[in-house]
N, C-alpha and C positions, 0 to 999 in steps of 0.2 A: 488102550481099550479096543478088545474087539468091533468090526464095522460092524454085527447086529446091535450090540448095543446101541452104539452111537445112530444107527436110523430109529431103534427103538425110541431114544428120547426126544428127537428129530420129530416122530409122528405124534408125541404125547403133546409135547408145546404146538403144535398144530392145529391137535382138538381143542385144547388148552381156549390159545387164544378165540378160534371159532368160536366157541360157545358163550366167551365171556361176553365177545361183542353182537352176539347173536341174540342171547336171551340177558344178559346182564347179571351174570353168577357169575362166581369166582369159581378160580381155579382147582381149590382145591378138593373140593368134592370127588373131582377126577385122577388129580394130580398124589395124591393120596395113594389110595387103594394101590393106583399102577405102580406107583413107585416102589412101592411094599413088597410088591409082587417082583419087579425085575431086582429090587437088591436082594431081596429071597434069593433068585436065578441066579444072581453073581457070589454066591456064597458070603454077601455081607452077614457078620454078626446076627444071629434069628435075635437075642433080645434088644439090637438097638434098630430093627427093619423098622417099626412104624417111627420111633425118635426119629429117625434120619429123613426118613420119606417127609414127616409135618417141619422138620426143617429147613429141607428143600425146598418143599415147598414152597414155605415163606419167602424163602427169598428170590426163590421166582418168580413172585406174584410182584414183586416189587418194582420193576418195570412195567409192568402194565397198567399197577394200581397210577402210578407216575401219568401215564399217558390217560387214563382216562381223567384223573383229575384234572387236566389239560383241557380236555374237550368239555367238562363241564362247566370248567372256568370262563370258556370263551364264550358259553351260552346264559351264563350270569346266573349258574342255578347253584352254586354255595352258597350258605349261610357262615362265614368266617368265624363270625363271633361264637356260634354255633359248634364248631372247629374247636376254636381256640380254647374254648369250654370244657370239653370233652378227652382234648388230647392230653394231657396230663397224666390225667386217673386211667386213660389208655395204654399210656408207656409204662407206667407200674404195673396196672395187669397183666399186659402182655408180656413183660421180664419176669415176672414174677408166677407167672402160668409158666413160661417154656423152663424156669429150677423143678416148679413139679413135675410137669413132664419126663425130667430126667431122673425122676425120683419115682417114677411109676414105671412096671412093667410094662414093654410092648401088649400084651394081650387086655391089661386094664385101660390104655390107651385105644383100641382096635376097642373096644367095646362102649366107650364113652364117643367115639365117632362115630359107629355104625347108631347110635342112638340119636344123636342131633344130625347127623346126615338125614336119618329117617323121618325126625321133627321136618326138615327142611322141603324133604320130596312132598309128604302129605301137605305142606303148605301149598306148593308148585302145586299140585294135585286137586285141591279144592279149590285154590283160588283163593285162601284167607286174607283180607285184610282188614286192620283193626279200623274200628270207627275211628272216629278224632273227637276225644270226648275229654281234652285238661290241654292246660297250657303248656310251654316250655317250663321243667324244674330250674332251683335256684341252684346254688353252689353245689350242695349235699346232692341233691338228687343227679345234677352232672358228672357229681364226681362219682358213686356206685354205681350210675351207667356205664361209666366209661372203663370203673374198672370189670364189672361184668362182663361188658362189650371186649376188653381188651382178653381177658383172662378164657374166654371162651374160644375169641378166633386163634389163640397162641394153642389150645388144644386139640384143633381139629381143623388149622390153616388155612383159615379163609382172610379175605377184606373186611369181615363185619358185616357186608349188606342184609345178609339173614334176619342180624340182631336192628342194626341201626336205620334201618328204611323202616320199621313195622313202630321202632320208638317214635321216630318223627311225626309220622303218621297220626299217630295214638295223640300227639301232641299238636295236633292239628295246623301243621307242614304241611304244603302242599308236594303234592307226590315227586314232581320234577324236581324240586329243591332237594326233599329229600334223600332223591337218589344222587344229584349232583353232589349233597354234603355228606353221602356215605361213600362217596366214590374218594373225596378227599382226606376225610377219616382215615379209611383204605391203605393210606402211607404211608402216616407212621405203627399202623398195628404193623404192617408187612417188614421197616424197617428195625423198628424195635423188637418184634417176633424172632428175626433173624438173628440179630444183637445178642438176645438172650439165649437162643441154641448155640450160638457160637460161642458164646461163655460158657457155657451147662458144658457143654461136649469139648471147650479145652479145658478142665477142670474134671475130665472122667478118667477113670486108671483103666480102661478098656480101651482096645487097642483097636483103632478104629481104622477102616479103609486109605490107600493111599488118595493123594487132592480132596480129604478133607478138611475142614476149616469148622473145626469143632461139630457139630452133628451134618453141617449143610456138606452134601455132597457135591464138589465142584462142577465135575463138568456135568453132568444131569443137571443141576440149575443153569448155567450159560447155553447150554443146548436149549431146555426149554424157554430160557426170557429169550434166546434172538429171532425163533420163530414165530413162539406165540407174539409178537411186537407186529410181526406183521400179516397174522391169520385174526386177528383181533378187528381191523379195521374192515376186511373182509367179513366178518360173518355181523360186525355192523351195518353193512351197507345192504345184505340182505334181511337184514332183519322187516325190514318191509313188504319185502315181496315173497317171505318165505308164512307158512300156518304155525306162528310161532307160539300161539296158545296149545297145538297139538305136540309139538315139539318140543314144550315142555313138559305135558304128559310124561312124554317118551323120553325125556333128560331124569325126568322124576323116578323113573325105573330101573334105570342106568346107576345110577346115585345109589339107591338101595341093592342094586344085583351087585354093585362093585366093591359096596360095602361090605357084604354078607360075603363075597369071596375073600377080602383083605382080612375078615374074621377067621376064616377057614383057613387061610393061609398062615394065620401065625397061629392057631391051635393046630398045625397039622406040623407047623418046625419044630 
């Protein structure tokens, strides 16, 4: 691999991890779009650029999802049961979302992202949050959350926090918990998102880049998890001393200007 490449993905897990520990998004908002755009650059396949990029993804985030469920753990802010509920109808979604993914073109992909990317920023944006107005559901309703929850972040490669902080919430969770038990959610969407690209994509007659492992690109995720592992505690640590209510304006923009480029870039391959 060329050395711009290899600094290229060097600087992505950088921002990567920054901003997850800075403002508490995942990865893939960012992680997404760039990727689209540098396998673009390196003549990967134009119809499997966004597949591969939400692959990567995934399993890039999967160290990090690791590490913070760690720290939420040591703060006593899981709800396990909560977890244990939920992770199920998770891993079916999430497998079961990244078959359709390979079964959609990149440009219906890139267009179902730039739309819940956008859902995501005007959230950042206003400041939505839902009231807390109903209990925790029983069986049934954990289990079409989970698979909502899973089948959406296998789409557009995130942890779930978008989807699973706003449900807890609504279920009248306290806010810390909630983020503590979507931090731990987090890791098997990421684990079993990857799972399932890597079957989708060794199971594809498209002849796909050398060190892949079915859609996940190798070395672009090991670049990105070993950095972002250690810019993640960093841009936690300022997350206190920095105007991170303004910062997320300004992340909220980024998210949409990155999205509506990853759009242009695969209607313009």
């Amino acid at each position: 691999m060329a050395i711009e490449w290899i600094i290229a993905y060097l600087l992505l897990g950088a921002a990567v991890g920054f901003f997850a520990g800075l403002l508490g998004v995942g990865g893939g908002g960012i992680m997404v779009p760039v990727l689209t755009a540098l396998f673009l650059a390196q003549q990967f396949p134009a119809e499997l650029s966004v597949h591969m990029a939400l692959a990567t993804s995934m399993a890039a985030i999967i160290v990090t999802s690791f590490s913070s469920m760690r720290s939420h753990q040591k703060h006593g802010a899981v709800l396990w049961p909560v977890v244990w509920k939920l992770t199920p109808a998770i891993l079916i979604g999430t497998v079961a979302a990244a078959y359709l993914a390979a079964a959609l073109s990149s440009l219906a992909l890139a267009i179902f992202f730039c739309c819940f990317m956008s859902y995501v920023a005007v959230q950042m944006l206003l400041n939505i949050k839902p009231k807390a107005s109903r209990q925790l559901p029983g069986v049934v309703g954990f289990s079409l959350t989970g698979l909502v929850i899973g089948a959406v972040s296998a789409l557009v490669a995130i942890g779930g926090g978008s989807l699973t902080v706003p449900f807890l919430t609504w279920c009248n969770v306290k806010i810390q918990q909630a983020i503590g038990t979507s931090a731990a959610v987090g890791l098997p969407i990421a684990i079993s998102g990857t799972l399932g690209y890597f079957l989708a994509g060794a199971s594809t007659d498209a002849v796909l880049p050398d060190y892949s492992l079915g859609y996940v690109y190798l070395p672009a995720m090991l670049l990105i998890a070993a950095v972002s592992y250690f810019t993640a505690p960093l841009g936690a640590s300022l997350a206190h001393r920095l105007p991170v209510a303004t910062l997320k304006k300004v992340f909220a923009a980024l998210l949409i200007a990155l999205s509506a480029k990853m759009l242009h870039s695969v209607l313009s391959s």
